[in-house]
N, C-alpha and C positions, 0 to 999 in steps of 0.2 A: 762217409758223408751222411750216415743215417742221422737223424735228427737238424740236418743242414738244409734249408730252403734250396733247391735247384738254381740255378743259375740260370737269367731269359735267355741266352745260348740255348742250353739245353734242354730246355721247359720247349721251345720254339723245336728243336730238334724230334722230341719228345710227339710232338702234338701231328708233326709232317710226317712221323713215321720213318723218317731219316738216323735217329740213332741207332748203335750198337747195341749186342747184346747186352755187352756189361754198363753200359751207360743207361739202359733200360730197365735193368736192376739195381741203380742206384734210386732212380725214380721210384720206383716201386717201394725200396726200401723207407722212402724219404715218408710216403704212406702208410706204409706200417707204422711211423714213429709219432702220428698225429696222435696216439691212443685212443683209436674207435676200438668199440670192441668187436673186434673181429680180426682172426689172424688168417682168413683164407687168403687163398690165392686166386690171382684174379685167369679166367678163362680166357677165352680169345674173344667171345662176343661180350663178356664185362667189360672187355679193354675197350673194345669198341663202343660203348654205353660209355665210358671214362670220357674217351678222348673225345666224342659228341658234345657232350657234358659240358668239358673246360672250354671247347673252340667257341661254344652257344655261350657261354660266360663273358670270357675275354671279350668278345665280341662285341655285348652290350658295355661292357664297362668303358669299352673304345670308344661307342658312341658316348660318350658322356664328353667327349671332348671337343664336339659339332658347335653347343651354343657357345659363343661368343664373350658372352658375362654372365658368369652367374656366382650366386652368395656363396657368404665363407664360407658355410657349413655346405655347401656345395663341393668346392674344394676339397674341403678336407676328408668328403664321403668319395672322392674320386681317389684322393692319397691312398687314400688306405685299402678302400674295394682291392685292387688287384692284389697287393699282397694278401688280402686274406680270403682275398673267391679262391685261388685255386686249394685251401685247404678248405673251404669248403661247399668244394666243388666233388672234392673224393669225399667228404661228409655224406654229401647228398647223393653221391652215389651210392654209396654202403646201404641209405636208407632204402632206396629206390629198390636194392636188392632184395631185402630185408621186409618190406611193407609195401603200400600202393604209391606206386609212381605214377600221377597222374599224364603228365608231360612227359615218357620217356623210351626210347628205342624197346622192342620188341625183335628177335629172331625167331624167323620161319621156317619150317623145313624148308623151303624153295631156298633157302640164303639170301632173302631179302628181309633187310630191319624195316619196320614199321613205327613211324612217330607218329603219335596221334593227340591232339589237342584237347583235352575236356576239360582245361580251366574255363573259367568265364571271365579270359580277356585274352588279346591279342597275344601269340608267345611268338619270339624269336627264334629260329632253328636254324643250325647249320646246315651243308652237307659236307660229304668228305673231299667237294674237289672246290669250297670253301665260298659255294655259292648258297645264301641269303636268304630266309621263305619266314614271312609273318605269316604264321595262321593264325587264322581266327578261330572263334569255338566251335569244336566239332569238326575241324579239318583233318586230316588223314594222311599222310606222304610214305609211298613205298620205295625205294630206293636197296641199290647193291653196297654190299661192304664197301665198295671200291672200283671208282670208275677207269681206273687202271685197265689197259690191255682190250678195251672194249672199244669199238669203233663210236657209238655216241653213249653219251651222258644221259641213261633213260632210268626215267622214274614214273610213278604211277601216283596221282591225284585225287584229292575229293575233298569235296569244301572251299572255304575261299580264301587263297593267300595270293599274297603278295609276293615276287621273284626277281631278287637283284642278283641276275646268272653270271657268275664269273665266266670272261670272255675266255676262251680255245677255239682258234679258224680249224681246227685238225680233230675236233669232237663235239659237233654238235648239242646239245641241252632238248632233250626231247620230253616234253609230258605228254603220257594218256588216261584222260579220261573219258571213260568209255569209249565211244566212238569218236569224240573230239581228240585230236593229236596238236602238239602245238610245238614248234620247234625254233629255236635261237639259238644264236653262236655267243652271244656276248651281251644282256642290254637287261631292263627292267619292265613289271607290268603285273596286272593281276589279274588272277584266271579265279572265277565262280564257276563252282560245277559239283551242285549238291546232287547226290542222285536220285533224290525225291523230288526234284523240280525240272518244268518241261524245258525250262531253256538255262543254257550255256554261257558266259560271255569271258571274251578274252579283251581285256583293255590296255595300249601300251603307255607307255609313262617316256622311257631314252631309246633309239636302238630301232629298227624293226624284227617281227615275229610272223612267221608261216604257221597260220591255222588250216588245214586240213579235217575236213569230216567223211567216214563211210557209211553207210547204212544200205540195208534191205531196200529201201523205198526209195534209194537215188543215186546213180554213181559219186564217184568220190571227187569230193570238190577243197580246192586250196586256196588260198586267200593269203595276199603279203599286208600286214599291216605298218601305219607309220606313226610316229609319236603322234600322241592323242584323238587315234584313232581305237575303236571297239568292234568287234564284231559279235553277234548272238548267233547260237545256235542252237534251232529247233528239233529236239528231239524225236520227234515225232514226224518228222519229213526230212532230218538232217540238213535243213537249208542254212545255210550262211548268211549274213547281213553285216554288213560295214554301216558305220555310223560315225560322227566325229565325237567326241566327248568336247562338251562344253567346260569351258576355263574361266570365262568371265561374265560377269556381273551374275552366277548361279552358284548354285551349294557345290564344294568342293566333295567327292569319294574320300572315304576312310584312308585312301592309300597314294592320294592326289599328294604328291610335295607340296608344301608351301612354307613359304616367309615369312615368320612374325615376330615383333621385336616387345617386349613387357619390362616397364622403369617401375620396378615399385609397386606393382597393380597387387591388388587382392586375388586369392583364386576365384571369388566369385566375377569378377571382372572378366577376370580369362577366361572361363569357361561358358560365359556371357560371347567373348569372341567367337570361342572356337566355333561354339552352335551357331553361330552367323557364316562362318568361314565352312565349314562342312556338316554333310548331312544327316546329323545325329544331334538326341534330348540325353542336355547330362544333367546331374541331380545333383548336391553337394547334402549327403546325407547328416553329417554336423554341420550344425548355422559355425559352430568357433573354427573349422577347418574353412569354411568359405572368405575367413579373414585373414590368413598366411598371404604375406605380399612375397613375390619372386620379383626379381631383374635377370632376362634372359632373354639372350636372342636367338631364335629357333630356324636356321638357315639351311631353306628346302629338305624340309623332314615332314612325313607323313606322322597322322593324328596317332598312331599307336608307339610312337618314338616321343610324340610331344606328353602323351599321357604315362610312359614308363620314365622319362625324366622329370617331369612331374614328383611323379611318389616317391621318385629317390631325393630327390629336394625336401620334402616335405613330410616323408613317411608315412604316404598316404597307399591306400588301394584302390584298384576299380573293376570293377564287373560288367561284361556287354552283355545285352540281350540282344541282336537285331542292331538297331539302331537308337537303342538305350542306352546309354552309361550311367552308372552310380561311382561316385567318388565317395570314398571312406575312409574316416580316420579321426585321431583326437583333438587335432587342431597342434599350432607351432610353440606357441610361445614365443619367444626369441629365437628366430633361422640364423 
């Protein structure tokens, strides 16, 4: 089979950790035959930087299937993307090995990977029990090889991401940061928790979520939260606060779903919307890239799914600061 594309059987087999040995070494082999240069073998925590790798891949090419209409050249960057992400997907792994990975798992002596964010834009990450975390720049995620055999699903946070928790009633989803803890069986939300700044906030999106805080200065207090609802937590006295997150007629969060439908608009149009629609300044750094017109309908996706389909349409990039965006790139031509 060497030199033979795997089979989505076995690729899918591959990725759950569900094949054989020898069907495991066909895979592998199938990598050797890509011609990187490099003929090592891969370790046990390479594999696990691999198989991160392709699920964080597959993943976004999936979402490319949410809008509803989009251009040919659209299409045809979705035909093709998967067949040729997983080759190079071990491309990028090789490099990752090889040079600086800016985006990419780290192991610890403790046996916890660490993924850490330092592009400047939202990245997509998986974990291994196939639950969903946009971070944003400068966020952190510690996590076990393997939530296997473990009574919950605990990770450890910093920064601000977004979490669509793959539901388990029989293992809970626990974050800690610092003294905030935040726990769900199944649902969506985004937890802010820089730890240079005095407060906290857990905000839900589907689902409810149990925030709990301890500290020195206050027994320990828990809190149930419900869809669009938010709670802050003050560091500095560990108190809790519920609030409602506002939906309408206000700026939407980076991580708020929403619904938007684009016939033919200019990118300067849309990104005209978006800064009406949530609350972020975005730039279109080429005047000829702010004239690529898209047809796309964007159904309940947050602004870092609407901006990574974007660039894949258009082949364009973007950088955040805060609540800045720069859009970049050479402009379409014909899409």
């Amino acid at each position: 089979m060497t030199g033979k594309t795997p089979s989505p059987e076995l690729l899918q087999k591959y990725l759950a950790n569900e094949c054989s040995e020898a069907e495991r070494k066909l895979v592998d082999a199938w990598y050797q035959g890509l011609h990187l240069e490099s003929t090592e073998t891969f370790s046990a925590s390479d594999e696990e930087r691999l198989l991160l790798h392709l699920q964080s891949q597959i993943a976004q090419q999936k979402k490319l299937l949410h809008p509803k209409i989009l251009p040919i050249r659209g299409l045809w960057l979705y035909a093709g993307g998967i067949a040729a992400m997983l080759a190079l997907c071990f491309g990028l792994f090789y490099l990752g090995r090889n040079g600086k990975d800016t985006t990419a798992s780290q192991v610890f002596p403790d046996s916890l990977l660490v993924f850490s964010n330092t592009q400047k834009k939202v990245v997509h990450y998986l974990l291994p029990d196939q639950t969903q975390i946009w971070l944003h720049p400068g966020a952190e995620v510690h996590y076990p090889r393997t939530f296997a055999g473990r009574k919950n699903r605990e990770i450890q946070f910093e920064g601000e991401g977004f979490f669509n928790v793959t539901r388990d009633s029989l293992h809970p989803f626990v974050i800690r940061s610092g003294t905030l803890t935040t726990q769900v069986l199944g649902t969506s939300f985004n937890v802010k928790a820089y730890t240079d700044q005095p407060v906290y906030s857990v905000a839900v999106v589907t689902g409810s979520v149990s925030v709990s805080a301890s500290g020195q200065k206050a027994q320990a207090e828990t809190v149930i939260l419900k869809p669009q609802q938010q709670v802050t937590f003050e560091k500095s006295t560990s108190q809790l606060t519920i609030n409602n997150v506002e939906t309408r007629n206000t700026l939407q969060e980076t991580w708020q779903p929403v619904s938007l439908s684009f016939t033919d608009a200019s990118l300067a149009d849309i990104t005209e919307r978006l800064q009406k629609t949530f609350r972020v300044k975005i730039k279109i750094e080429n005047p000829a890239l702010g004239k690529c017109e898209l047809k796309a309908d964007f159904d309940r996706q947050n602004l870092p799914e609407i901006l990574e389909m974007i660039n894949t349409l258009i082949g364009s990039t973007y950088e955040m600061d805060g609540d800045h965006i720069v859009i970049s790139g050479e402009g379409c031509g014909d899409i």
